[in-house]
C-alpha positions as CSV (number, residue, x, y, z in Angstrom):
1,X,49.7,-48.2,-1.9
2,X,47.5,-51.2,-1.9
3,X,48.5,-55.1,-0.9
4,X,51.1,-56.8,-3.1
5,X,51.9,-60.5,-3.5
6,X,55.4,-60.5,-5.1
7,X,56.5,-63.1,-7.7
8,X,59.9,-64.5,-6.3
9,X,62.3,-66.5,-8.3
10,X,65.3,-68.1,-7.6
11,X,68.8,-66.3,-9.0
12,X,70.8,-69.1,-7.9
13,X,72.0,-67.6,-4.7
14,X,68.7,-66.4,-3.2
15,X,65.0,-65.6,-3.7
16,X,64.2,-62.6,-5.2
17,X,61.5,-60.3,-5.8
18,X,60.5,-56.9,-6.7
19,X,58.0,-54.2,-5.0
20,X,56.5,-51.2,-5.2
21,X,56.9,-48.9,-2.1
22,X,57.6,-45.5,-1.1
23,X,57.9,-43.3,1.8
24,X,56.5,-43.9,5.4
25,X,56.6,-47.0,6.9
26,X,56.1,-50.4,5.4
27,X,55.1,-54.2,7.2
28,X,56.6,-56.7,5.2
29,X,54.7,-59.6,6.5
30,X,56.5,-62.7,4.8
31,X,55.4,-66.7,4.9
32,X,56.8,-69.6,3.3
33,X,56.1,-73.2,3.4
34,X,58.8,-76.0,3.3
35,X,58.5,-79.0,1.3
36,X,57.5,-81.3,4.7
37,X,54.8,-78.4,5.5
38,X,56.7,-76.6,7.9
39,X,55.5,-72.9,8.1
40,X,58.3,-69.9,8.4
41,X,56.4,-66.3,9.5
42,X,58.1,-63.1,9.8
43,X,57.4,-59.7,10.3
44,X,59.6,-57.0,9.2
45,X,59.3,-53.3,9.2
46,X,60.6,-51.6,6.6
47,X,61.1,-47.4,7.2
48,X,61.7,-45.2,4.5
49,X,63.1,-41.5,5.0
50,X,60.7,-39.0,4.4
């Protein structure tokens, strides 16, 4: 599975958006700017059973 940059949109509770994964292990490697240019990095990984 190559890179993805997912679309989010806002549902009026949270962000969402929609991926395309599968089994193994994933690295969900998020940033985010806020409107005063503060950065927000996080890493999260993702297993999926086998």
């Amino acid at each position: 599975m190559q890179d993805q940059t997912p679309e989010f949109t806002f549902d009026g509770a949270a962000l969402r958006a929609s991926v395309q994964g599968g089994r193994g292990n994933w690295n969900l490697r998020l940033k985010a700017r806020a409107e005063d240019g503060t950065l927000f990095q996080q890493r999260v990984i993702v297993r999926h059973p086998s």
